[in-house]
C-alpha positions as CSV (number, residue, x, y, z in Angstrom):
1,X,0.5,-6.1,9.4
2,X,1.9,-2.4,8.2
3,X,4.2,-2.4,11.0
4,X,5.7,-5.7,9.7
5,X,5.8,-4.5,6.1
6,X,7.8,-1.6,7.9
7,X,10.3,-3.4,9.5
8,X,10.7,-5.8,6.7
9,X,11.2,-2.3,4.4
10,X,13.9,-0.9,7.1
11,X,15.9,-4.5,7.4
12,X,15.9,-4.6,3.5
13,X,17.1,-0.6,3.2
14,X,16.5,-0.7,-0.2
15,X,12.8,0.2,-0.6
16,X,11.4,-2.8,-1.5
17,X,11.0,-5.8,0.4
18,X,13.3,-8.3,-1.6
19,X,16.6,-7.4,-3.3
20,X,16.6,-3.8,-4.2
21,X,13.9,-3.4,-6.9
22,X,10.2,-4.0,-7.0
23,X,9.4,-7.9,-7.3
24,X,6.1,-10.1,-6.7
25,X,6.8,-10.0,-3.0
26,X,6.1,-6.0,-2.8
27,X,3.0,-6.7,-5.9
28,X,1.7,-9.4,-4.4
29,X,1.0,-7.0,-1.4
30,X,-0.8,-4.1,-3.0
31,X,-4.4,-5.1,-3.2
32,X,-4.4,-6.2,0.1
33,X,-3.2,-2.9,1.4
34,X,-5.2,-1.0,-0.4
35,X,-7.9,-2.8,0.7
36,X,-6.6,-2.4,4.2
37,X,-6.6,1.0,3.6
38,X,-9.8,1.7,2.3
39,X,-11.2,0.4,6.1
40,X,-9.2,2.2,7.6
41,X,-10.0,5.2,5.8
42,X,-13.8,4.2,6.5
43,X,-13.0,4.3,10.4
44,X,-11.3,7.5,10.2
45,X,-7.8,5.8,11.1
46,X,-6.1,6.5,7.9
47,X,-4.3,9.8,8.7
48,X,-1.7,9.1,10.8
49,X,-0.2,6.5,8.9
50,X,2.6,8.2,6.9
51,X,4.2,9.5,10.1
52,X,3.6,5.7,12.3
53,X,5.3,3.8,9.3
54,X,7.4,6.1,7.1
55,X,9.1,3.3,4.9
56,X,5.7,1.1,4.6
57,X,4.1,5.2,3.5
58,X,6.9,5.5,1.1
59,X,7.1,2.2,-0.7
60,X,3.1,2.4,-1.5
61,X,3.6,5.2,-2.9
62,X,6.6,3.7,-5.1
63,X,4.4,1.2,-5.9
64,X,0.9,3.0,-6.6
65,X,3.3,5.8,-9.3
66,X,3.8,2.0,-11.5
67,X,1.2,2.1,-14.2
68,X,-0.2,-1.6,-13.3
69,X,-0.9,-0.4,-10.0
70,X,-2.5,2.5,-11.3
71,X,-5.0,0.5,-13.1
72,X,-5.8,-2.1,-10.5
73,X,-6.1,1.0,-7.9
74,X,-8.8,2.7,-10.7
75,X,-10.6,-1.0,-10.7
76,X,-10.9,-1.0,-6.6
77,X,-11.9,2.5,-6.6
78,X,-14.6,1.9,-9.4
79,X,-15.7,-1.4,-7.2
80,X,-15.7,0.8,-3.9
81,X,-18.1,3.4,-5.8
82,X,-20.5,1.2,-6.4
83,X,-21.0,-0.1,-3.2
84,X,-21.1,3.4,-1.8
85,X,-17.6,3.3,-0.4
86,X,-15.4,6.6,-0.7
């Protein structure tokens, strides 16, 4: 799936996977990928990531600095604690 979002980032060449500027195609991805993360993260995959998919690393990062993202990331990470998850 992330080296979809990838290629789909590097055909675009904008940053964002439709038009040039963040729409509910890239938003509609973000819980998913963070939850894709956080297993990843669980089975010690995570680390390599930025340097496999450079575009995919960069736009979550464009999209986790947006202040909505920023709450729904605090609500996952609040979920994740309370099921023991890091």
């Amino acid at each position: 799936m992330i080296s979809v979002l990838d290629l789909g980032l590097e055909r675009n060449g904008s940053g964002w996977l439709v038009g040039d500027k963040c729409t509910f195609a890239d938003l509609s991805f973000v819980t998913w990928n963070l939850v894709g993360e956080g297993l990843l993260k669980e089975l010690g995959k995570l680390q390599d990531l930025d340097a496999k998919y450079p575009r995919y690393a960069a736009w979550m990062t464009a999209l986790c600095k947006r202040e909505d993202v920023g709450k729904i990331r605090e609500r996952m990470a609040k979920g994740r604690a309370e099921h023991g998850l890091s």
